[in-house]
C-alpha positions as CSV (number, residue, x, y, z in Angstrom):
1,X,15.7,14.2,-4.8
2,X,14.2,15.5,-7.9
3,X,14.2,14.4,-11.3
4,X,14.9,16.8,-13.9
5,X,14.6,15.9,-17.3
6,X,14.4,19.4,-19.2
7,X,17.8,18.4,-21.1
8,X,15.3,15.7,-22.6
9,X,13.3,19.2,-24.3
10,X,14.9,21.8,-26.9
11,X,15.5,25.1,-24.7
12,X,12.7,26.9,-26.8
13,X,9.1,25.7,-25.1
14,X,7.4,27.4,-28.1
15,X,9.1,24.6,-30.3
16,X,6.7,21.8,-31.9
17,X,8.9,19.1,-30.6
18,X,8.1,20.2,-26.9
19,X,4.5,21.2,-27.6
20,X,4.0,17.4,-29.5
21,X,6.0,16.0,-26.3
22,X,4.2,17.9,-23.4
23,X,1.5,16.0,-21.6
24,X,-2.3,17.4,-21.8
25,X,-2.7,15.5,-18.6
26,X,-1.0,15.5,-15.1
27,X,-1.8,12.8,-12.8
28,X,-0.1,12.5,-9.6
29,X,0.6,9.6,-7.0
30,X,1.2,10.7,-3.5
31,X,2.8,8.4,-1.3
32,X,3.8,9.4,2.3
33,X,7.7,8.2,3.6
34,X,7.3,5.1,5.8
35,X,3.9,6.5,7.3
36,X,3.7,4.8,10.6
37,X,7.3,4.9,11.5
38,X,7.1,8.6,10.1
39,X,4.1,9.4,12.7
40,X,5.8,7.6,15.2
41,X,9.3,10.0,14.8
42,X,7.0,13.1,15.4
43,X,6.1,12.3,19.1
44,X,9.7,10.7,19.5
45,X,12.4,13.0,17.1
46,X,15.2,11.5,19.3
47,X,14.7,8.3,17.8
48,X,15.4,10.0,13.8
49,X,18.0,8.0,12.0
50,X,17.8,4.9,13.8
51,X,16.1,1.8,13.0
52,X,12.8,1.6,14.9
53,X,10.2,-0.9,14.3
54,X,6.8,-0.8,14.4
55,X,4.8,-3.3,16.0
56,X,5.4,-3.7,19.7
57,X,2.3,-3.9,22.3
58,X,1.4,-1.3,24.9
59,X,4.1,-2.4,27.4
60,X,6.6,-2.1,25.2
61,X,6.0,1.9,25.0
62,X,8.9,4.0,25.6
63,X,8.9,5.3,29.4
64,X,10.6,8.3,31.1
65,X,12.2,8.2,34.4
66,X,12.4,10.7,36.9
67,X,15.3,12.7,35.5
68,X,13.7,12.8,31.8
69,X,15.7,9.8,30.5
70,X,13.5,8.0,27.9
71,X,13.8,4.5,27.9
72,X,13.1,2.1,25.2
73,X,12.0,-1.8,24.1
74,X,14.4,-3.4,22.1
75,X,13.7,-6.2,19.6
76,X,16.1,-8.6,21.4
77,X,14.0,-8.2,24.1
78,X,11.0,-9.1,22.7
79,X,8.9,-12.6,23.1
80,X,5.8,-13.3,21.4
81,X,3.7,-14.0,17.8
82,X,3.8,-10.3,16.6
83,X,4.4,-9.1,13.5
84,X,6.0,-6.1,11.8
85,X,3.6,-3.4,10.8
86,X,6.0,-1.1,9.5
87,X,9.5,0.1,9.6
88,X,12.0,3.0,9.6
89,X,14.4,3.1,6.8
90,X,17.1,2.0,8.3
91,X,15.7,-0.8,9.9
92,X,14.4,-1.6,6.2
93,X,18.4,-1.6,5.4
94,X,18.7,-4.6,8.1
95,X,16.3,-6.7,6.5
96,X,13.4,-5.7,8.5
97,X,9.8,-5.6,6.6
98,X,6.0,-5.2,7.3
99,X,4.4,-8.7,7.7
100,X,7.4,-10.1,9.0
101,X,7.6,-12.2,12.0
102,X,9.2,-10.1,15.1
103,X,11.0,-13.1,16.5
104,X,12.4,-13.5,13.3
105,X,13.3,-9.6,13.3
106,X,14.8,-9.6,16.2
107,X,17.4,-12.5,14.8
108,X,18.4,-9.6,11.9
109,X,18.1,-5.9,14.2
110,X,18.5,-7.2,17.7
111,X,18.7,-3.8,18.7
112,X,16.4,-1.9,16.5
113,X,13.8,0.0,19.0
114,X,10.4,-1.4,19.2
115,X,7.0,1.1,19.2
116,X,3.6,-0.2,20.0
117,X,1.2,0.9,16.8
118,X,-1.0,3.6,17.2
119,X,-3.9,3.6,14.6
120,X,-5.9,6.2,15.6
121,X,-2.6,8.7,15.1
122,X,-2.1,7.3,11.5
123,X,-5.7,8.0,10.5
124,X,-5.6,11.1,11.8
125,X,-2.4,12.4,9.8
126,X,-4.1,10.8,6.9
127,X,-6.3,13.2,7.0
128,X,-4.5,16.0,7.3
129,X,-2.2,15.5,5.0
130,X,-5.0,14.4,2.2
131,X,-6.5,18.0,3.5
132,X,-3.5,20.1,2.6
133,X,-3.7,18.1,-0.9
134,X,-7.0,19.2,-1.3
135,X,-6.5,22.9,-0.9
136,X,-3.7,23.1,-3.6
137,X,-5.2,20.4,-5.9
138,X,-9.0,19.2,-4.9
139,X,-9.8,16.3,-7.9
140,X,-8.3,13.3,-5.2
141,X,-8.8,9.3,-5.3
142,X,-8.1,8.4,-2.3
143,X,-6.1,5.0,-2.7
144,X,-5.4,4.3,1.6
145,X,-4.2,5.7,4.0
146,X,-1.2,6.7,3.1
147,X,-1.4,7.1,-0.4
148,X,-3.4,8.8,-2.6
149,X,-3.9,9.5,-6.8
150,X,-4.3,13.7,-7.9
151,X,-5.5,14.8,-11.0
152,X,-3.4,18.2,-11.6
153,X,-4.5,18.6,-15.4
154,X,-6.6,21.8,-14.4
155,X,-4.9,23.3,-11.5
156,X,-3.6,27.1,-12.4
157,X,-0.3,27.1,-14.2
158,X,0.6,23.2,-14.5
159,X,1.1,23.4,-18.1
160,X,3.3,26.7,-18.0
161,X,6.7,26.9,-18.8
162,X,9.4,28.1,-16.3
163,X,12.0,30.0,-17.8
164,X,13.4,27.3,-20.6
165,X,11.6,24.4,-18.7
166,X,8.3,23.6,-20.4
167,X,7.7,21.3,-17.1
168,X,8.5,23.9,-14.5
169,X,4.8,24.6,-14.2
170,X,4.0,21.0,-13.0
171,X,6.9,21.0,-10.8
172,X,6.4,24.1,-9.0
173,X,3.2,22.3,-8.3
174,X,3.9,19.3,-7.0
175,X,6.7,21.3,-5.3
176,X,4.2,23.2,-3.6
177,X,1.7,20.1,-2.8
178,X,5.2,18.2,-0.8
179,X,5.4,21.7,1.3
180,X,1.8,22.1,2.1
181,X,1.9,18.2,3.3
182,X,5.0,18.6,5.6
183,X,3.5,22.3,6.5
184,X,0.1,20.5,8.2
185,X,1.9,17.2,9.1
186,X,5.7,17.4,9.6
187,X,6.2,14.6,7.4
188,X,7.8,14.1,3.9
189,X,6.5,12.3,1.0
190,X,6.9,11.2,-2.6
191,X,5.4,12.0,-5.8
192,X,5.2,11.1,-9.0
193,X,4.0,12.6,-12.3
194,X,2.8,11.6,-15.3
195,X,1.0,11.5,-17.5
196,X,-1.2,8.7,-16.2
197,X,-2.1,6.7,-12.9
198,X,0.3,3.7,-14.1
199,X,3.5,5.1,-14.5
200,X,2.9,7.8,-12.1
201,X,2.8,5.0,-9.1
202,X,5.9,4.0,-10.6
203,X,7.4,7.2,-10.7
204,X,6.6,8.0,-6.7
205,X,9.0,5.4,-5.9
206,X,12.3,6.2,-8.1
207,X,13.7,9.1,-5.5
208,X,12.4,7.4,-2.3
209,X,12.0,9.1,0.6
210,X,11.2,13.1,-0.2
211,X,11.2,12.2,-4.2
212,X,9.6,14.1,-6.9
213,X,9.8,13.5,-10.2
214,X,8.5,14.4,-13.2
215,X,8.5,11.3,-16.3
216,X,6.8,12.5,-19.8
217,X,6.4,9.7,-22.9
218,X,10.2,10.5,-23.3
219,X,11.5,9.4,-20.5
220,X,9.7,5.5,-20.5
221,X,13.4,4.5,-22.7
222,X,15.4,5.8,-20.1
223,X,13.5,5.4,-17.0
224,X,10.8,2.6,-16.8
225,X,11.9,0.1,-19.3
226,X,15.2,-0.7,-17.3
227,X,13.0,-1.4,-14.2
228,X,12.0,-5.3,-13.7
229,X,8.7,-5.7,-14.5
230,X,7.3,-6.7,-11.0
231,X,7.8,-2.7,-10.5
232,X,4.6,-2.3,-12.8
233,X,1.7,-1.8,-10.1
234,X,-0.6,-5.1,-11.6
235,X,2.3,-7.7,-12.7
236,X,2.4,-9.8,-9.7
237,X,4.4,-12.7,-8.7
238,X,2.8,-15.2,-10.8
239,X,3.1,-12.8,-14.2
240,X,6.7,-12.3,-13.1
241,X,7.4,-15.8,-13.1
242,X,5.8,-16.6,-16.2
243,X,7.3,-13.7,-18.0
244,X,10.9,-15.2,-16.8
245,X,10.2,-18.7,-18.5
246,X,9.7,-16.3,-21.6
247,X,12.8,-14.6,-21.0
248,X,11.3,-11.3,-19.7
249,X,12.6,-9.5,-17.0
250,X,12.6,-6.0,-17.4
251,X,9.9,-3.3,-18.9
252,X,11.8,-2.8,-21.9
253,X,12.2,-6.6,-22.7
254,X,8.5,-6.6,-22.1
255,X,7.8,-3.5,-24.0
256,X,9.6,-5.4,-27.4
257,X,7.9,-8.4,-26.6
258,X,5.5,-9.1,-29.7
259,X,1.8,-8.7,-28.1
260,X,0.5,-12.2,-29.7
261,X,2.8,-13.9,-27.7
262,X,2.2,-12.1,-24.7
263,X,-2.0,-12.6,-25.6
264,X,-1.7,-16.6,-26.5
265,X,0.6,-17.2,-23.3
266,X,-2.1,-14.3,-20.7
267,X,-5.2,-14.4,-22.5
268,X,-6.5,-12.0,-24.3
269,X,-7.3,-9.1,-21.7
270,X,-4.2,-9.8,-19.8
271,X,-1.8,-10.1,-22.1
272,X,-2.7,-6.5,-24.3
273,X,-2.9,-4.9,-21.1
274,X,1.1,-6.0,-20.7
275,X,1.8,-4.7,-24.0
276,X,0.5,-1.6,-22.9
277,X,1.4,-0.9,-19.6
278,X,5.3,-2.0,-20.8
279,X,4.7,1.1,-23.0
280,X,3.0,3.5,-20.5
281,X,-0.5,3.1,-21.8
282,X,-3.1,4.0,-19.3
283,X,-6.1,5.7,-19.9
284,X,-8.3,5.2,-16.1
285,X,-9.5,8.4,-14.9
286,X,-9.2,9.9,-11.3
287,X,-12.2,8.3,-9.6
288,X,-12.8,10.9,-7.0
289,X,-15.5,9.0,-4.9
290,X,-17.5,5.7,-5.6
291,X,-19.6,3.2,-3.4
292,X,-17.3,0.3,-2.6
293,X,-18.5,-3.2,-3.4
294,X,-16.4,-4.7,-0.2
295,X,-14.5,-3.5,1.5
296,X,-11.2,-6.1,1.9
297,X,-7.4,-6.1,3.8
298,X,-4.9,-8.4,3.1
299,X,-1.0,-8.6,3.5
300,X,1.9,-10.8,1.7
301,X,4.6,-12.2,4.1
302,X,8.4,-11.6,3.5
303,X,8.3,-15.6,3.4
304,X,6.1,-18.5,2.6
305,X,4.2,-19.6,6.7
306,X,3.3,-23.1,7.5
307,X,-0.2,-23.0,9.4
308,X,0.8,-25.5,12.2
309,X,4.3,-24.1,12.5
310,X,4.0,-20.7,12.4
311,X,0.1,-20.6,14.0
312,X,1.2,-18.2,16.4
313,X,2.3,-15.9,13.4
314,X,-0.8,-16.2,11.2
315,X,-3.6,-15.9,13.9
316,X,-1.5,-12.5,14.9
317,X,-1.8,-11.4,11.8
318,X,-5.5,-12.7,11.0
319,X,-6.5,-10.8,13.7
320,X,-4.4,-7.6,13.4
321,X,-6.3,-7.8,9.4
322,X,-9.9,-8.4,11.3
323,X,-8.8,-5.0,13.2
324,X,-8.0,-2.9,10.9
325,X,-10.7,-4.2,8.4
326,X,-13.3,-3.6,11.4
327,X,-11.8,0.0,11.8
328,X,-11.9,1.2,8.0
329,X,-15.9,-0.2,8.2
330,X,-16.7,2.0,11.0
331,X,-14.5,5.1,9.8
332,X,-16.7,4.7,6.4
333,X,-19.9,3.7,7.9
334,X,-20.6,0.5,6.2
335,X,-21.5,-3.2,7.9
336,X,-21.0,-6.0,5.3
337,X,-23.1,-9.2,5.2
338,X,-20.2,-11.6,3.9
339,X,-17.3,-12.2,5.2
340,X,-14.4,-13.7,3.3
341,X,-11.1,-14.8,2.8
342,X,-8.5,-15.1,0.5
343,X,-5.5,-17.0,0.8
344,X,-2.7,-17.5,-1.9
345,X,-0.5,-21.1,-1.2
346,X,3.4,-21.2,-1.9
347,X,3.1,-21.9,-6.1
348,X,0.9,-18.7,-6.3
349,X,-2.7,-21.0,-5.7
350,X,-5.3,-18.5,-4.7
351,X,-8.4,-19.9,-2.3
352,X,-11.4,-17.8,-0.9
353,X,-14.3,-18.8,0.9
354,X,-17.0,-16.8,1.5
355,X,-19.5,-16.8,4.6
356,X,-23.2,-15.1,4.6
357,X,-25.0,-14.2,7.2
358,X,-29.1,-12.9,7.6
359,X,-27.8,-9.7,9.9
360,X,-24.3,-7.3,8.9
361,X,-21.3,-7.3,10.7
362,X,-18.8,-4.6,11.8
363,X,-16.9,-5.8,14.7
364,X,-13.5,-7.0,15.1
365,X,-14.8,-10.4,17.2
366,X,-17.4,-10.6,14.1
367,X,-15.3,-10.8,11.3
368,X,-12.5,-13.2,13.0
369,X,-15.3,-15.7,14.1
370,X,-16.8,-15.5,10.1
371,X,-13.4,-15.2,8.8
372,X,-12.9,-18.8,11.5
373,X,-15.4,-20.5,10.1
374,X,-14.5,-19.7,6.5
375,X,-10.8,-21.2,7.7
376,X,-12.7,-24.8,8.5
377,X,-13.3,-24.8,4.8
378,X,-9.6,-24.5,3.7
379,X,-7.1,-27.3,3.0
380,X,-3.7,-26.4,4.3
381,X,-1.2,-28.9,2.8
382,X,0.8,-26.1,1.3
383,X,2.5,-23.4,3.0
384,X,1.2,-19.8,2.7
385,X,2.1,-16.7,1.1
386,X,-0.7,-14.3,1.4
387,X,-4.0,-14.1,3.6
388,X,-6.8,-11.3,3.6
389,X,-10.3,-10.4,4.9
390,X,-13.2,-9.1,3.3
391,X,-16.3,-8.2,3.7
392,X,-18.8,-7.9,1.4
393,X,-22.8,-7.4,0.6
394,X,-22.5,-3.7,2.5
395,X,-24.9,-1.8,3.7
396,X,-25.3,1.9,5.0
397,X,-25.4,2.8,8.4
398,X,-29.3,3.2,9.0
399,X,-29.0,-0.2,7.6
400,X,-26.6,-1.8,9.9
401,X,-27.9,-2.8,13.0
402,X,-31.9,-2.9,13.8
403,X,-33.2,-3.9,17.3
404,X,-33.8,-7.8,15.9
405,X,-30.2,-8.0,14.8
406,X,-28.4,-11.1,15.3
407,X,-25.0,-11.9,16.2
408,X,-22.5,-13.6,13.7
409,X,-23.1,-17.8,15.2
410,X,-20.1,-18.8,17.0
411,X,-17.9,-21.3,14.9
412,X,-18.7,-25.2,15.8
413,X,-16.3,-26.5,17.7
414,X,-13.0,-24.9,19.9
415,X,-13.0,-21.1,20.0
416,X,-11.2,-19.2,17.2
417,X,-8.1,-19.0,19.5
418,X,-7.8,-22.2,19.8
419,X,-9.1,-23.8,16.6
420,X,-6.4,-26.7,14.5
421,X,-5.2,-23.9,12.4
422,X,-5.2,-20.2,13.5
């Protein structure tokens, strides 16, 4: 779907209403349709328009039999501590989420079908798509791996009219980005834009999946200020909550909200930044490449996990986290010194600990053990809402490893598996 808001514009572009109303700057935020699942309908299209789950382990890999008859897991079948990693749309319309438990899935899409992740895929159409982005539109941040920011001010003919439509221009362009991504991939994807980053992450997600749309200052009345304000990429659970004791729910209520409240309640820096984001204020450039402090994952749960109870659950996902973390180090070429985590308690208390070590880590088994010992130095009387890994104090790859390099001490005590918590 497409938004089209050129009944918002007088039919003349040469008018000073559009020209005063036309942005001078395009930004774009890309964000590819349920990636994984996505990647995963490519090598199986028999499975499109059912809801499949991402997740599984190797045995639960479809199989074909001797007469070509595919045969598939099933979430009822399944037994284990895994976790959702991602999920087709219409398993999303069942109540199945990333970071949710897939016992607990199974209870809500018994017979969803269950696909083993397969990393090294998603990282490779990450870069393809990100590839055929470049070639129409080369000023990129790359925001993951599924998602990314374009600057489109100076790309040829953005800021063209189209007939009566002084935004046809832009949308032939983003037009043309969306068929040069499912061109090199296969796969659809959204985008938003704007005339910033902020409202042009909230724009990729209005016309979910295949969306494009196009939001000027205009359209913030009509379009964003009706949204609630958790939809605002920075208001987070905690801001949410606070801005409903105020009586805030939506952008708009937000928007008319008068900014010394919102600075004496936030804080200073918090609170103007809410003023202006409700009113699509966002002046942060493209950032096309810069060194990365740390290097962190970290993932919210669809519900609050006790750490005795659910163990099983959180030590699946600690070390899916350690994995993945471990995998974006080596694709990027950095080691880290630190290791932390960061855990956020049911009431929206944040904890980290931090660990250092005289010699970098990289591996998988490295980080968990660190990330273990950092655990040892957590209270867990509440339950938990968030966890995530970092790793910090990074180092380039001649400085990685040298031939006096130490391994990262094993924690005191059981091994990680089997430590109190997880």
């Amino acid at each position: 779907m497409t938004s089209d808001h050129s009944s918002d514009h007088p039919a003349d572009p040469t008018l000073s209403h559009t020209l005063s109303h036309t942005p001078r700057r395009w930004i774009a935020h890309l964000d590819m349709d349920a990636f994984y699942a996505s990647v995963e309908l490519l090598r199986y299209p028999q499975l499109k328009g059912q809801p499949v789950v991402i997740g599984g382990r190797r045995a639960d890999a479809p199989r074909q039999d001797e007469s070509g008859q595919w045969h598939y897991a099933r979430l009822r079948d399944y037994t284990g501590r895994g976790v959702v990693t991602t999920s087709t749309y219409e398993a999303r319309a069942l109540g199945v989420f990333s970071a949710m438990g897939t016992m607990k899935a199974a209870l809500l899409a018994p017979d969803a079908i269950l696909l083993p992740a397969d990393f090294d895929a998603y990282r490779r159409y990450s870069r393809l798509f990100k590839a055929a982005v470049a070639e129409v539109a080369p000023v990129i941040e790359d925001r993951g791996i599924d998602e990314i920011y374009i600057d489109l001010t100076d790309v040829a003919g953005v800021h063209d009219a189209v007939g009566h439509d002084p935004l046809g221009g832009v949308r032939a362009v983003a037009r043309e980005i969306k068929n040069s991504v499912t061109r090199a991939t296969g796969l659809s994807c959204s985008i938003g834009v704007t005339p910033n980053k902020l409202l042009s992450k909230i724009a990729s997600e209005l016309e979910k999946p295949d969306g494009l749309t196009v939001l000027t200052e205009d359209d913030i009345p009509t379009r964003i200020w009706p949204l609630g304000v958790r939809k605002v990429n920075g208001i987070g659970p905690k801001a949410a909550a606070k801005l409903g004791d105020m009586g805030i729910e939506s952008v708009g209520e937000l928007a008319a909200f008068d900014p010394r409240l919102l600075i004496d309640r936030f804080g200073k820096s918090y609170g103007a930044w809410l003023h202006a984001a409700a009113h699509g204020r966002d002046s942060r450039p493209v950032v096309t490449h810069s060194e990365p402090v740390s290097i962190s994952r970290e993932t919210t749960f669809e519900r609050d996990l006790h750490a005795v109870r659910d163990r099983a659950v959180l030590g699946r996902i600690l070390d899916e986290l350690c994995e993945r973390l471990a995998a974006d180090l080596a694709r990027k070429g950095y080691a880290g010194k630190t290791v932390g985590i960061k855990l956020r308690f049911e009431g929206f208390h944040t904890v980290t600990r931090d660990q250092t070590f005289p010699t970098p880590v990289q591996t998988a088994a490295e980080i968990r053990r660190a990330a273990g010992l950092c655990l040892k130095r957590v209270d867990f009387d509440k339950r938990l809402r968030l966890l995530g890994v970092r790793v910090g104090h990074l180092v380039a790859p001649g400085e990685a490893r040298t031939a006096t390099a130490k391994p990262v001490p094993e924690a005191t005590g059981p091994a990680a598996e089997n430590l109190p918590l997880f």
